[in-house]
N, C-alpha and C positions, 0 to 999 in steps of 0.2 A: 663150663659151657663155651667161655670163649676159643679153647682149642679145638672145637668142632663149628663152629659157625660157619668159617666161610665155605668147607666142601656143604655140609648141609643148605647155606643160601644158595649158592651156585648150581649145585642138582635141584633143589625148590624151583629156582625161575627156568631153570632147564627145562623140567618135567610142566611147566606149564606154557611154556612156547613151545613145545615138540612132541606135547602126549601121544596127539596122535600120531607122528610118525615111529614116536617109541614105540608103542603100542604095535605099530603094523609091521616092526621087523620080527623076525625068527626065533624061536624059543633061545635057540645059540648063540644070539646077536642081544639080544636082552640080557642072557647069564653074563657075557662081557660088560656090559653096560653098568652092571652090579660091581664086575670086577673092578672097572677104572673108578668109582666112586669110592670104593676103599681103597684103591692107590690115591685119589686124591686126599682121601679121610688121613692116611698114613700121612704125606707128603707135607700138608699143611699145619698140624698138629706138633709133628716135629720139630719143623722148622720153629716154631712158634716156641715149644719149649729152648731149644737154643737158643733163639734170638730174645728171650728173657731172663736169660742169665744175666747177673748183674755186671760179674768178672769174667774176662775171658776174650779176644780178639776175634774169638771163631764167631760170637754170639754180633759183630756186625757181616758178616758174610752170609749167616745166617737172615738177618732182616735187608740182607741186599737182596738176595734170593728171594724174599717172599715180596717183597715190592715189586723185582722184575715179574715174577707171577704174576700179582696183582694187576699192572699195568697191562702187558702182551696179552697175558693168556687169558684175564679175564675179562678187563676193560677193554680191551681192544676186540675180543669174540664178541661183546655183549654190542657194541655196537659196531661190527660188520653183521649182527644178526637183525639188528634194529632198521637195516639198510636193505641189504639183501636176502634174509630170510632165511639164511643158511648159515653156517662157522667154517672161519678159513680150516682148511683141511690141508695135506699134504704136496695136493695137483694144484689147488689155487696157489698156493705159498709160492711152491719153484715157479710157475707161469707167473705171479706178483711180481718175486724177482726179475724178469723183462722189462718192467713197467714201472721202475720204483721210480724215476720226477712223475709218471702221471696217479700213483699214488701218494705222494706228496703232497702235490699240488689240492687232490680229493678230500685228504685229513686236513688241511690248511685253508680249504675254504668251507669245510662242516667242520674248523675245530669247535664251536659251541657245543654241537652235540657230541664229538668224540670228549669234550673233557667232562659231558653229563655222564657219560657213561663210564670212564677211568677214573673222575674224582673220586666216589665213597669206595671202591676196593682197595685202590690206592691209601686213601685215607683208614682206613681200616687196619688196612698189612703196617700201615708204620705206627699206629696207637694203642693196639691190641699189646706188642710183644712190651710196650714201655708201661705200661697201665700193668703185665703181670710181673715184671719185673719188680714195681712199687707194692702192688697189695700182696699177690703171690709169688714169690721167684723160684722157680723149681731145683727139686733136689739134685744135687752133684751126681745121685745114681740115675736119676730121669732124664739127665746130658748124656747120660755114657753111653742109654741103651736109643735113645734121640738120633745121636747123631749117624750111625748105620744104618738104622730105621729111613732117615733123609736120604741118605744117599741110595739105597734098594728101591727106593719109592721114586727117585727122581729117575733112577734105571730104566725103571719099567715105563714111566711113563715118556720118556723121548724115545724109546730105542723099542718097545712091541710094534710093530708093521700096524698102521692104522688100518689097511684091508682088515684083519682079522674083527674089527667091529660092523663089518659091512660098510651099508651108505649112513656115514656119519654116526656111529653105536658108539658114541664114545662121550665122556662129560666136554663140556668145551674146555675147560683150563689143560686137560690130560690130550685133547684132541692136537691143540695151540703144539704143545709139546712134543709130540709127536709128530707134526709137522717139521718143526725146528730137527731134529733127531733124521727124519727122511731128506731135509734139504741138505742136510753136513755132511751126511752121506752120500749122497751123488756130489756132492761139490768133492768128496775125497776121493770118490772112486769114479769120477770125471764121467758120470751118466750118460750115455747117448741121449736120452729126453731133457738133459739139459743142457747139452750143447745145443740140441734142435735150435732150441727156445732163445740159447745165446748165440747167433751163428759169427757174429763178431765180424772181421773185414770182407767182404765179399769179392767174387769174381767172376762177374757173369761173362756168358759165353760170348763172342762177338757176331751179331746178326751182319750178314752180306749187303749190302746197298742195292735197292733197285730204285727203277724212275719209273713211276705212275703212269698211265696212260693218256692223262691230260691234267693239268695241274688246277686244283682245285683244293678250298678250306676246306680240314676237318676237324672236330674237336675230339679229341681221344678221353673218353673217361673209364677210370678204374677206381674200383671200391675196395676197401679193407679186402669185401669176401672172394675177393677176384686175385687170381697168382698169372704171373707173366706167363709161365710156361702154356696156360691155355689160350692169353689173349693176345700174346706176340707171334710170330713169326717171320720168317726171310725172304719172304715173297707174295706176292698179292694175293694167290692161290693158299693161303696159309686158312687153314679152317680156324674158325673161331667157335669159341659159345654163341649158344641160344641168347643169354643175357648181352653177352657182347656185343652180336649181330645185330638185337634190337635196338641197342644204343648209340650204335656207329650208322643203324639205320634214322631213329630220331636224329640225330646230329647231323647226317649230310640233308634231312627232310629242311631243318632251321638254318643252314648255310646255304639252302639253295643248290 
């Protein structure tokens, strides 16, 4: 029982945080759905047989592996789901990467609740494989067919295109993975959507100098949602936004 626990916990609280959205995708998007829970079935079970081998060096790389699980894929899904409603996917992951001190900073001031949510999987993935190791240790022929088993099941789970689940049809720990799997791939094949996202040193264009027609305070405000290219320009005549105009208009109302 213990080598099936943790995919069957993890699809249990899955399936009761997101019935309904399970429910409401695609007869083709649920058969997937089925798929990644027996790759996660596979995935953890293996490990787990490895990682309680009594002898052997592979058998801690083995419980490295199901820790990292534990910790990213599950603990970390369970509570960005406990936040925002949803599991990091593939687009959040790479867009995360932009942002990683103000995610930091996010985990570091809710680390109480990121470690309610990473403690017991965590605690789990490292107790499980030393508890079979002492009552039951698996047989030398259950390592052999184990460890190909891990490795096919980790394949599938970083490296299938998470679109083929739809919007989010996937278990969160195999989701996590597959994010992982999409970011190392555009980091190797140097993605245009992730350059976008990193554009690294810049070099804006140089605006021409004019002189106003009587000199007067203004206050210029710009928001996150607001891009230069609409609310700059080289001469007084430069069209702005709706948003813009309103706010350049409040601002010379309060300057007088």
């Amino acid at each position: 029982m213990l080598l099936f626990a943790a995919p069957v916990v993890v699809t249990g609280v899955d399936i009761v945080r997101r019935h309904h959205h399970l429910l409401s995708l695609g007869a083709r998007y649920r058969a997937f759905y089925v798929l990644t829970v027996l790759v996660s079935l596979a995935l953890y079970s293996s490990l787990i047989v490895v990682a309680s081998r009594r002898r052997g060096f592979v058998r801690y790389f083995a419980h490295f592996a199901l820790l990292f699980i534990a910790t990213l894929a599950i603990g970390a899904q369970f509570y960005t789901f406990s936040k925002y409603n949803v599991y990091l996917d593939h687009q959040s992951v790479i867009v995360g990467t932009s942002m990683l001190p103000s995610v930091g900073q996010q985990l570091w001031s809710d680390r109480g609740s990121f470690a309610a949510n990473v403690f017991p999987p965590v605690l789990a993935a490292l107790l499980v494989p030393l508890i079979l190791a002492r009552r039951a240790p698996p047989r030398k022929s259950s390592v052999r067919w184990a460890m190909p088993i891990a490795v096919g099941a980790l394949g599938l789970a970083v490296f299938v295109p998470g679109r083929l689940g739809g919007d989010q049809g996937r278990t969160p720990d195999t989701l996590y993975l597959s994010a992982m799997g999409r970011l190392a791939n555009a980091h190797l094949k140097k993605d245009p959507e992730l350059q976008k996202l990193h554009p690294g040193r810049r070099s804006p264009n140089v605006v021409a100098s004019f002189t106003p027609p009587k000199r007067r305070s203004v206050i210029f405000i710009v928001t996150e949602s607001m891009r230069s290219l609409e609310n700059c320009g080289n001469s007084p005549e430069a069209e702005t936004s709706d948003a813009t105009a309103t706010s350049l208009e409040q601002a010379d109302a309060a300057t007088g």
